[in-house]
C-alpha positions as CSV (number, residue, x, y, z in Angstrom):
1,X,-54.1,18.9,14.5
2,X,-52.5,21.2,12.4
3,X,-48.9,19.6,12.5
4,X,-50.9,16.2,11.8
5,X,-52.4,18.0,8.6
6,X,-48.5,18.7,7.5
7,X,-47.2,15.5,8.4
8,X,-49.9,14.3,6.3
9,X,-49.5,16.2,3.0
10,X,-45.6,15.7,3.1
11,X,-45.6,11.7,3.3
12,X,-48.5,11.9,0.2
13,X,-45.9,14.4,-1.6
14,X,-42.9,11.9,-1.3
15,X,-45.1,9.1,-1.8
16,X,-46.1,10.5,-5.5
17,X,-42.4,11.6,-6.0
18,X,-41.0,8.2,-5.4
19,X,-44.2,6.4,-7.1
20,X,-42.9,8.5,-10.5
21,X,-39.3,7.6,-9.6
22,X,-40.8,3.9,-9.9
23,X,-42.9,4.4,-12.7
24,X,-39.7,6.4,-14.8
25,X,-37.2,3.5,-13.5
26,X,-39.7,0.6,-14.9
27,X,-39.2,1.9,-18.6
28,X,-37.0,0.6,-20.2
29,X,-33.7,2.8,-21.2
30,X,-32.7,3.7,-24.5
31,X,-29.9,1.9,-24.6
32,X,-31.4,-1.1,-24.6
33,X,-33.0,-0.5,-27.4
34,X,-29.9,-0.1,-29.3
35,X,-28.7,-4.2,-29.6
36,X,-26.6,-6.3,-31.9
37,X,-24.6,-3.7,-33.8
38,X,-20.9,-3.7,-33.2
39,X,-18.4,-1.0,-33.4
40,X,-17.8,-1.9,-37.2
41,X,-21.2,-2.4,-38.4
42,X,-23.9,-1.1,-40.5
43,X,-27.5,-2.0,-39.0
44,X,-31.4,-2.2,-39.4
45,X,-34.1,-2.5,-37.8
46,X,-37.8,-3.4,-37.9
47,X,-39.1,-1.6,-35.5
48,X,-38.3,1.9,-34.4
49,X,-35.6,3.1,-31.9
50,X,-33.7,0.1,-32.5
51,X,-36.1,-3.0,-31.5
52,X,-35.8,-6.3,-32.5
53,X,-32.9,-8.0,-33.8
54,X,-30.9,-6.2,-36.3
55,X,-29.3,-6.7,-39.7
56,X,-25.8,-6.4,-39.1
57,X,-23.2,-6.2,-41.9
58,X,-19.9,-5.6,-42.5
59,X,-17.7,-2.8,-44.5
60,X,-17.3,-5.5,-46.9
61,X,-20.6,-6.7,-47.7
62,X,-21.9,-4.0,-49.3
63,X,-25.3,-5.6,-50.6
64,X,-27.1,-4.8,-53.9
65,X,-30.2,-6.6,-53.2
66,X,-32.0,-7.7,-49.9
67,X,-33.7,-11.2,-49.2
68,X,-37.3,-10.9,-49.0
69,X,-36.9,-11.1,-45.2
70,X,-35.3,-7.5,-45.3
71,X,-36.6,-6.0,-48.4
72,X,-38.4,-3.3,-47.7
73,X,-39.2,-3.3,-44.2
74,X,-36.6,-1.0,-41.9
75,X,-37.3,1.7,-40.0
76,X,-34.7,2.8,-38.3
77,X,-30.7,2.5,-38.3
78,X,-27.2,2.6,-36.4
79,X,-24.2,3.5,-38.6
80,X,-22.0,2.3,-36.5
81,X,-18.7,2.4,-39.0
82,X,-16.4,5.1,-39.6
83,X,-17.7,5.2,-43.2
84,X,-21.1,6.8,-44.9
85,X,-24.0,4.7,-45.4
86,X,-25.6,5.0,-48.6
87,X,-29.3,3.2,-48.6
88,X,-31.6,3.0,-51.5
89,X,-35.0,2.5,-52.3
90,X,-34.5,0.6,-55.2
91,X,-32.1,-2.9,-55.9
92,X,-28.6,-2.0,-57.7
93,X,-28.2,1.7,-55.5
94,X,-30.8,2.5,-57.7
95,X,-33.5,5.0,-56.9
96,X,-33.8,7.4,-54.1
97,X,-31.0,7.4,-51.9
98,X,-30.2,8.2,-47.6
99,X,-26.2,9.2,-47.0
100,X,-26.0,8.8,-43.7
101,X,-22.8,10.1,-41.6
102,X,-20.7,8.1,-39.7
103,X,-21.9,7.3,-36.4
104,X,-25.8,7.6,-37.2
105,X,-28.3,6.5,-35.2
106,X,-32.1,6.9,-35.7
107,X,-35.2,6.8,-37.7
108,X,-35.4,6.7,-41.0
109,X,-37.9,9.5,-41.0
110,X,-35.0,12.0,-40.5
111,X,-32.8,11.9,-43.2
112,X,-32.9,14.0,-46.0
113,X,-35.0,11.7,-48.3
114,X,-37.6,9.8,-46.0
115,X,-37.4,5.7,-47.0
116,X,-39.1,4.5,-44.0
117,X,-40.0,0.2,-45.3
118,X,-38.1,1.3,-48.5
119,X,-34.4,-0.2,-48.1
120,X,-33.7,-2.8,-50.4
121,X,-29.9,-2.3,-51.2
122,X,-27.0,-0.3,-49.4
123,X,-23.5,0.3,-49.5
124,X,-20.8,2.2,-47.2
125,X,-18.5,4.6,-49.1
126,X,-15.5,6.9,-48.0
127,X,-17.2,10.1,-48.7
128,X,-20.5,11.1,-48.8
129,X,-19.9,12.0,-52.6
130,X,-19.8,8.4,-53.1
131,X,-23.0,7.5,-52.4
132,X,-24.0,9.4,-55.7
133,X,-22.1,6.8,-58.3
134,X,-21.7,3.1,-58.5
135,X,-19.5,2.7,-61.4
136,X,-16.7,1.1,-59.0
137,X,-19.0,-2.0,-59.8
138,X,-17.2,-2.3,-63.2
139,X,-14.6,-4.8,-63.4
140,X,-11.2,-4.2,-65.0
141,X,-11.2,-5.3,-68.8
142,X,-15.0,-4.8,-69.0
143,X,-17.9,-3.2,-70.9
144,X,-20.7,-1.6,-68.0
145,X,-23.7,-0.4,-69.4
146,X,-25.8,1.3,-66.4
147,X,-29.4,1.8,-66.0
148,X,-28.9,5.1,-63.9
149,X,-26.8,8.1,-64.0
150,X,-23.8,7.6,-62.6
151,X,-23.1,4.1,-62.6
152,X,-26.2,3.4,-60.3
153,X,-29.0,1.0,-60.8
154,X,-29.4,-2.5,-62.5
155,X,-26.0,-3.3,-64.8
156,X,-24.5,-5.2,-67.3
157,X,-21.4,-6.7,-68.4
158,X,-20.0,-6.9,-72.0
159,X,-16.6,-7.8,-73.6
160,X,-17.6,-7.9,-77.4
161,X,-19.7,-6.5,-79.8
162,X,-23.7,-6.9,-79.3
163,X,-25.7,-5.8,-82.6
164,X,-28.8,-5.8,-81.0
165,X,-29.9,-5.1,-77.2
166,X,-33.4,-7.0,-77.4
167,X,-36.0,-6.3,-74.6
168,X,-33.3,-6.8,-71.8
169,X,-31.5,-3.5,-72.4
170,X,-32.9,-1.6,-75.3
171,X,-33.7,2.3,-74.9
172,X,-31.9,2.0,-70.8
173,X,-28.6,2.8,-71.3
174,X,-28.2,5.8,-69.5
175,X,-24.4,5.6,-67.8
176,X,-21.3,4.0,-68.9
177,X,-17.8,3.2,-67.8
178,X,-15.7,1.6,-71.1
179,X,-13.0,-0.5,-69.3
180,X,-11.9,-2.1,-72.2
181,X,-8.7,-1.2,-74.3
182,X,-10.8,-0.1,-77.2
183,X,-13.6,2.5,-77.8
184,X,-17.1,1.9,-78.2
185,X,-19.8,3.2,-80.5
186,X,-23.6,3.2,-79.6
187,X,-26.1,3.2,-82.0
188,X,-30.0,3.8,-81.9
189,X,-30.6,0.9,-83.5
190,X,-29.8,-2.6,-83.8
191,X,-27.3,-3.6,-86.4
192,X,-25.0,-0.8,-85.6
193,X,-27.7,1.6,-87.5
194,X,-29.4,4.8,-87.6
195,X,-28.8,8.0,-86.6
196,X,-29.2,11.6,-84.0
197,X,-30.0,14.3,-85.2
198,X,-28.6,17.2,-82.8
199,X,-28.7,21.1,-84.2
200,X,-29.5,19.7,-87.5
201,X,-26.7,17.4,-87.4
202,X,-26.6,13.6,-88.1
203,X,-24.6,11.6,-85.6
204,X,-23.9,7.9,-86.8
205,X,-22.6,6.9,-83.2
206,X,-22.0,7.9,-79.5
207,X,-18.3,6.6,-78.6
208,X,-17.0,6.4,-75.4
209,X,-13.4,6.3,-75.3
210,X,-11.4,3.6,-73.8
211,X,-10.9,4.3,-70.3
212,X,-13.5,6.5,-69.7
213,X,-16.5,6.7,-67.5
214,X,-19.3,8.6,-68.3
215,X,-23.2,9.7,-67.8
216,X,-24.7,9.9,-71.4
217,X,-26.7,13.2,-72.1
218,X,-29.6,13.8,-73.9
219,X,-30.5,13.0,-76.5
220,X,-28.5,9.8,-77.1
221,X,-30.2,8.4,-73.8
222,X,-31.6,6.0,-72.7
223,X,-31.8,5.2,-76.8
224,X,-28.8,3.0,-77.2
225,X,-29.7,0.0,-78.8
226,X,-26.5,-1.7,-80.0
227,X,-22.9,-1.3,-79.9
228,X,-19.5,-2.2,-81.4
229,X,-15.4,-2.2,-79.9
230,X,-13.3,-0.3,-82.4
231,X,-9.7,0.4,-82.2
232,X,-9.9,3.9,-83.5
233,X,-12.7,6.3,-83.6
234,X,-12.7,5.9,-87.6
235,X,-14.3,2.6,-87.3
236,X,-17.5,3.7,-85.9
């Protein structure tokens, strides 16, 4: 009777064992949740752990604003380059900003800046130091005024002299990188007018030299609201 009992209460002990066994094997493994992203890539997803189908880009298409269909929406993501991804919460590499280390796979939720459904541009960079500027933007020959710091955010282009900003960029300006082979002076006003008046000094213009790239301090910006080329400083 007794070895009966035994018998018994081993064959229900293997039978929970191996029904757990069953149970674990029936999940599905992690690495299926990890799809579509290429040694290479830089992807998205929808859904967490790496469901659904993924946005997959390349180290060349670097993308400064998403379609609607992606805009806003991922949750977690595979760096699978040997590059940094830098993701933004605004269009441009404006806003807050993820740099994400080569090889990075996972929510959202754990970088240092959560932007869980807030992607809507990224780029991949060489450094992680990169991910703080987007002045490379500015073509050769050209004028880039910047709505950010350091080259990052919304941008334009200019070649020539604009006496007045209008809605579109007046009071934004807030980076610039002078790619031209003259200087520029910003004014506070339209008309290449006004002043700034800095330690009871008056300042007629803000140049920025041929060449140069910079972030404008306070308390020039964001207050530019026109601007002329000059060859020499004298003409401001």
């Amino acid at each position: 009777m007794k070895i009966t009992t035994v018998r018994s209460t081993v064959i229900a002990v293997l039978l929970t064992v191996f029904g757990a066994f069953a149970v674990y094997r029936a999940l599905p493994a992690e690495a299926d949740s990890w799809q579509g992203c290429a040694s290479g890539q830089f992807c998205l997803y929808k859904e967490a752990g790496g469901g659904g189908a993924p946005r997959a880009t390349g180290p060349a298409d670097d993308t400064q604003a998403y379609q609607a269909a992606w805009d806003n929406v991922a949750v977690s993501v595979w760096n699978n380059t040997p590059y940094w991804a830098c993701i933004y919460d605004g269009t441009s590499y404006g806003g807050a900003l993820q740099a994400l280390k080569p090889g990075f796979r996972d929510a959202l939720s754990k970088g240092s800046v959560d932007l869980t459904g807030k992607v809507s541009s990224h780029k991949l960079a060489k450094s992680k130091a990169g991910c703080w500027t987007g002045f490379e933007r500015c073509p050769d020959g050209k004028l880039c005024l910047f709505e950010e710091p350091s080259g990052r955010g919304a941008w334009t282009v200019s070649t020539a002299d604009d006496p007045a900003y209008g809605t579109a960029w007046d009071n934004r300006v807030r980076s610039v990188w002078n790619r031209t082979s003259l200087h520029v002076c910003f004014y506070r006003a339209p008309n290449h007018t006004s002043t700034w008046t800095v330690d009871g000094r008056d300042y007629k213009a803000y140049v920025v030299l041929r060449g140069k790239s910079t972030t404008i301090p306070a308390p020039y910006a964001p207050t530019f609201s026109s601007h002329k080329l000059v060859a020499g400083t004298s003409g401001c």
